[in-house]
N, C-alpha and C positions, 0 to 999 in steps of 0.2 A: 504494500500500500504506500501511495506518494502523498507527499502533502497539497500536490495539487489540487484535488477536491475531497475535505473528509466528509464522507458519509455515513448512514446509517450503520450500511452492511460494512461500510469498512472498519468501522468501530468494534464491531461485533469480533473480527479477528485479532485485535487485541489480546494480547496475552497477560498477566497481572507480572510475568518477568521482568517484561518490558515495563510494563505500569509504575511499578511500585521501584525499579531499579536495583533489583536484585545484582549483586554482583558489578555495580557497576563501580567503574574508577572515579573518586572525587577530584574537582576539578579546584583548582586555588587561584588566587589571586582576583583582584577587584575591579569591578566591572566599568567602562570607561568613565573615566570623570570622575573617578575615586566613590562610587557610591555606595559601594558596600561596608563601608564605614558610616554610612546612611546622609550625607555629604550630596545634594544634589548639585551636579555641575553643568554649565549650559540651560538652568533651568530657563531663561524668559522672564519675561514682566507677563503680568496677569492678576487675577485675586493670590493672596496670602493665606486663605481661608479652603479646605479643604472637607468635604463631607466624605464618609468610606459607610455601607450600606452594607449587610452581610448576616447571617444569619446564627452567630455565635453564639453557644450558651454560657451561662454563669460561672463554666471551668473556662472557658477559652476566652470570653471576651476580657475578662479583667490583662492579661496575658496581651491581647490585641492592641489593647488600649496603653498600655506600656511600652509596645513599639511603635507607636504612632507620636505617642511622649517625647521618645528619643530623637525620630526621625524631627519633629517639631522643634525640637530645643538645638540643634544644629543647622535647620534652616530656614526658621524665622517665621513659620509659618505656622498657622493653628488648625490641629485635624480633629470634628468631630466623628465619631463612631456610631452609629447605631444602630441596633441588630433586631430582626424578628426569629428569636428560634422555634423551635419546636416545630413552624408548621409546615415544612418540608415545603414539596412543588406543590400541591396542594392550594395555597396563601400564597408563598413569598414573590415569585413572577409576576403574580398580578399586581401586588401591591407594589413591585417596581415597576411596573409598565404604566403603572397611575401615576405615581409620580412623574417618570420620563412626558408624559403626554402635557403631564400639566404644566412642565417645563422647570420642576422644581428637585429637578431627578439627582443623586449622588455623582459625584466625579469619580468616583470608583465603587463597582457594587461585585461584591462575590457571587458566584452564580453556577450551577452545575455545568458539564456538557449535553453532547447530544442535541437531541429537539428541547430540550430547555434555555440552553443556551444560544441555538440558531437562530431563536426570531426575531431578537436583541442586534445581529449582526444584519439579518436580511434589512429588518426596517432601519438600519444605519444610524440608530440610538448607540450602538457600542462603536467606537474608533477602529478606525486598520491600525494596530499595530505592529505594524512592517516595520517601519524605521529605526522605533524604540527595539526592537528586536537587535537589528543591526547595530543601536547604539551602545546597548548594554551587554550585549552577549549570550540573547538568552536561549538562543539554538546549541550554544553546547555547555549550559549551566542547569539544562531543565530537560531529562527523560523527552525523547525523539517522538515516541508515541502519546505522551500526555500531551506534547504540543499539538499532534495531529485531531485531539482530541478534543481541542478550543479551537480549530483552523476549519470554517465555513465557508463551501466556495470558492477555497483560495485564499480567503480573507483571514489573516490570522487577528479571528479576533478578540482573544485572550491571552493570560499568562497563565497554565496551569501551576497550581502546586501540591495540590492531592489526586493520588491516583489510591481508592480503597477497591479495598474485595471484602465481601459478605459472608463470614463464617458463623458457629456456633460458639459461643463463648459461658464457659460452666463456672458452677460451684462448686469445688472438688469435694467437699466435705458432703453436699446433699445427695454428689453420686455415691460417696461412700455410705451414707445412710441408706439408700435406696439399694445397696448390693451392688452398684454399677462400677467396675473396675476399669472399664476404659469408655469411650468413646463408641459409638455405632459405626462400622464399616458398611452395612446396608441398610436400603431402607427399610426390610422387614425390623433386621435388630435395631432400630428407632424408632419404630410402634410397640416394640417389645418393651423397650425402656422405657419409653411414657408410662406405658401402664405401670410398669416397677416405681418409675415417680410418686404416679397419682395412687399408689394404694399405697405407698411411704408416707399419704400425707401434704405432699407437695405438687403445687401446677408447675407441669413439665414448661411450657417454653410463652415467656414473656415477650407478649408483642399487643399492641391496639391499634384500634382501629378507628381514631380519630383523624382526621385528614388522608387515611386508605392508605399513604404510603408504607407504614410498617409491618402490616401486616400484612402490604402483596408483595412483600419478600419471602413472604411461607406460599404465597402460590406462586410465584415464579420457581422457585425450587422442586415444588411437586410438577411443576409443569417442564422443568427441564427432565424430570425423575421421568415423566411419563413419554416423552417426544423424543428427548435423545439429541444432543446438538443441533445435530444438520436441522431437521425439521424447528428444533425451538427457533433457531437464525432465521429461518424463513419465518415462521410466524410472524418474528415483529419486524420483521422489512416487509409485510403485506404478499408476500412470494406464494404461501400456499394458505388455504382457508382453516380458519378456527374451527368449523361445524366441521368437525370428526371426531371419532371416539379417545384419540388421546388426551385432546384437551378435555371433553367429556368429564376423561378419567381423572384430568387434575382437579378440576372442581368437585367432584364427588369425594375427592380424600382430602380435598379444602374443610368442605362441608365435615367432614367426617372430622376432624381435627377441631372443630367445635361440639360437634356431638358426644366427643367423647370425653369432653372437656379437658384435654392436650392442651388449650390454652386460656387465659381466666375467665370467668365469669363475666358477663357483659362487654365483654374485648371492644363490638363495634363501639364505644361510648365509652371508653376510654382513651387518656395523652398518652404518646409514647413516651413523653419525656419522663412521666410520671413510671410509667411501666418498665419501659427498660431496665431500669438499675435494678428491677427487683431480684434479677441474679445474685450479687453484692450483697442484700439486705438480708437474702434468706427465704425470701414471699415464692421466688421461683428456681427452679433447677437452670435454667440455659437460658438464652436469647437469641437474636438473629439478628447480628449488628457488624460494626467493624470497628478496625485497630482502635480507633476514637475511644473508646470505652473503656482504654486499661488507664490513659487518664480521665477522661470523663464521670467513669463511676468507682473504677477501681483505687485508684490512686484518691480519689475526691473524697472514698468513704475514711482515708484513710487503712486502705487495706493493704497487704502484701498481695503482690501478681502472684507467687507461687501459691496462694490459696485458690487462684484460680486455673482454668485452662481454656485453648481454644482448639476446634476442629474445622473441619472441614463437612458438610453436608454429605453423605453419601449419596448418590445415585444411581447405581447400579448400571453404568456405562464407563465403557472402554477408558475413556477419559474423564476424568470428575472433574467438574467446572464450578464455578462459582458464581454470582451476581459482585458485576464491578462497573464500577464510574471512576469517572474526573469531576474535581472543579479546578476552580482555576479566578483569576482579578478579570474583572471588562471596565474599560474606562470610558468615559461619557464623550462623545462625538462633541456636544458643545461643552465639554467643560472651561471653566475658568480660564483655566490654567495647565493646561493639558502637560507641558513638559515636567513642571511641579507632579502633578499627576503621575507621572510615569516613572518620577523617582523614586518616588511614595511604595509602588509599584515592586520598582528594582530593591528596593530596601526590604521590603516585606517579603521577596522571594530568596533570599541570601539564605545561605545554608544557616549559619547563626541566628536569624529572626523564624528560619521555623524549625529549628530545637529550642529555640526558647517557646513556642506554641504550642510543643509536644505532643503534633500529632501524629505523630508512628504512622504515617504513611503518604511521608509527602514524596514528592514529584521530582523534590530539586535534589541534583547531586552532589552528593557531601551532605546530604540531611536523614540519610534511612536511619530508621532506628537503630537504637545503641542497645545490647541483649542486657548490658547491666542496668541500665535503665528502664529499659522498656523490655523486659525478657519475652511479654508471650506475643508482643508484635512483631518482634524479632524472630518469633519462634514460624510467625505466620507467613512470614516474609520469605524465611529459609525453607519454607514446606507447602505449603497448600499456595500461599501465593505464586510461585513459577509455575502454577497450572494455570490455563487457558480460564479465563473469564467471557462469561456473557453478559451484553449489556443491561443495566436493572433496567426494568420494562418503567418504568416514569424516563427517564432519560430517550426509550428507544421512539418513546410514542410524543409527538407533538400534547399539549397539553391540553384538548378539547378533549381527546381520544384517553387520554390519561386518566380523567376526569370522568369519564364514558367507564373505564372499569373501573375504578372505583365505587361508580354505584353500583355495577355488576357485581360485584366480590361482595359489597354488602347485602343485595338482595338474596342471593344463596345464601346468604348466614341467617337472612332473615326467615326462608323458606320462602321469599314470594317468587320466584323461578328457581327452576330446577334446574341441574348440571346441563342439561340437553337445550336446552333456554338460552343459559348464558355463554355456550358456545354459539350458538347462531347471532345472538346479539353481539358477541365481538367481533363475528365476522361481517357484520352492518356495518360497524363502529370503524373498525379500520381497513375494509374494503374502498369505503368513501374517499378515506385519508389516501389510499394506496395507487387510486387511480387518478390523484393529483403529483 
């Protein structure tokens, strides 16, 4: 795959090797104009005042806000922050696309790839940046694929710095209560486990279902479980139809995964932000998250990472894959101060400004996780991560379509359609999309 046009399906070939930068060589020294000592040079005249839009929670933004402090107090400028988390793609798109219209939009907004990030570059609210690339260095400072990753139409028009993948992440101790010695290698021995949970006492795997994106990582995985790569790729590039029996079969063990209460009580009408940690807390055995969470919940609860562990999802195909994305900075076509902007930019992607953000799976080189520090993203990094990744289906699907199952996933939970229903309704949903 070229960077000349990234696509859907070209995303899809992505490997989380390549993603996440396994194995790769750090690269040193500082990016022209001295700014990785956060020193903007060549910046321009413009505003002094800088907004950054992002979706950070209460472990990470405080940490945000600290490199924004520093970049600030060396170059004169004042950067607010401020963040909507919790509500995934779901909320936050729109809520920047409101703003950008009303013309009151950030000079830098964080934002996934994929179709969440494309329509931001198509309607030409997000800058090319081309040049800033060529200024700073950022083609051989930042994973080859995460850039391919933010690059629409040619248009490079972001800076990645996270490239995750989607694993199980445990409480060692609840599996040891429950008799669970290791890990499920397939999918049966992971309905076997559940059950061993849920009569130990404890709901097997924390996820809700408030804004649909957390808990359609448990159907995307039953849906790769069911299709098998090849077929899953096609699915979400529109290539072959949803109304067949494998997808069928992934919502039937969707549904089944509430029926058998695998996961908590009232899930749809529950926060993720709320549910998730409840691995950490004890409430649940696993979740369905990534690296994010060894600081986010683990390190937050103040806990030891060796109390926890993480796996990989079984499959029961040749190759076990995962659900993986990017994000990445976009900076605003009219901003202020666009060069300002861009240093901003280059500061925040320096190997140093994200270890100090700690999130165990960024993009940039010279920043993977460190195994002392962060041992079980480290651990995920060196094993399940160099497996092939498929794209999380909010990323694969423009956000109409996104939004389209979301209420599909919730209506099978509800019982108001059935498995055979909500395959034909997806193939309505992104049939339309497919033949544009």
């Amino acid at each position: 795959m070229t960077a000349q046009r990234f696509t859907r399906r070209g995303f899809l070939g992505l490997t989380a090797a390549a993603a996440v930068g396994a194995g790769l060589t750090a690269c040193t020294g500082a990016a022209p104009g001295g700014s990785a000592g956060g020193g903007a040079s060549g910046s321009g005249t413009g505003s002094k005042t800088l907004r950054v839009f992002t979706y950070e929670d209460n472990t990470t933004l405080p940490l945000l806000k600290n490199l924004t402090k520093a970049f600030d107090e060396k170059n004169g400028t004042t950067t607010t922050v401020d963040s909507l988390p919790g509500s995934g793609a779901a909320v936050y798109p729109d809520k920047l696309k409101t703003e950008l219209l009303g013309g009151s939009g950030p000079d830098i907004w964080r934002i996934w790839g994929g179709e969440l990030g494309h329509p931001f570059v198509k309607a030409k609210q997000a800058a090319d940046l081309t040049s800033y690339y060529q200024k700073y260095g950022w083609d051989s400072k930042i994973n080859p694929q995460a850039i391919n990753g933010m690059t629409f139409d040619g248009v490079k028009g972001g800076v990645p710095f996270l490239a995750a993948g989607i694993g199980g992440w445990y409480n060692k101790a609840i599996f040891a209560k429950a008799g669970i010695s290791a890990p499920p290698s397939s999918y049966a021995e992971l309905e076997e486990m559940n059950d061993k949970l849920l009569a130990a006492g404890v709901t097997p795997l924390a996820t809700a279902g408030k804004y649909g994106w957390h808990m359609m990582r448990l159907f995307e995985y039953l849906l790769e479980t069911s299709t098998g790569p090849d077929l899953h790729d096609k699915l979400l590039t529109g290539a072959e139809t949803w109304d067949r029996p494998e997808v069928v079969t992934a919502f039937t063990n969707f549904k089944k995964w509430q029926d058998k209460k695998w996961i908590p009580d009232g899930a749809l009408g529950l926060d993720p932000s709320d549910v998730e940690p409840w691995y950490v807390q004890g409430k649940s055995a696993y979740t369905i998250t990534g690296q994010w969470t060894e600081t986010g919940a683990i390190h937050a609860a103040n806990k030891k990472s060796s109390d926890f562990g993480v796996f990989a999802f079984p499959t029961d195909q040749s190759t076990v894959r995962h659900s993986g994305f990017v994000e990445g900075y976009m900076m605003n076509a009219k901003s202020g101060n666009p060069d300002m902007a861009a240093a901003l930019i280059d500061f925040l992607v320096t190997p140093d400004s994200q270890k100090a953000m700690k999130y165990g799976q960024s993009a940039v080189i010279g920043a993977e996780p460190e195994k002392a520090t962060l041992p079980l993203s480290y651990e995920w990094t060196q094993g399940p991560g160099k497996q092939p990744f498929y794209t999380i289906q909010d990323q694969a699907f423009p956000k109409q379509q996104a939004d389209q199952y979301f209420a599909i996933q919730s209506n099978v939970l509800q019982g108001s359609v059935t498995p055979a229903e909500a395959a034909k309704q997806m193939q309505q949903a992104i049939s339309a999309w497919a033949k544009n």
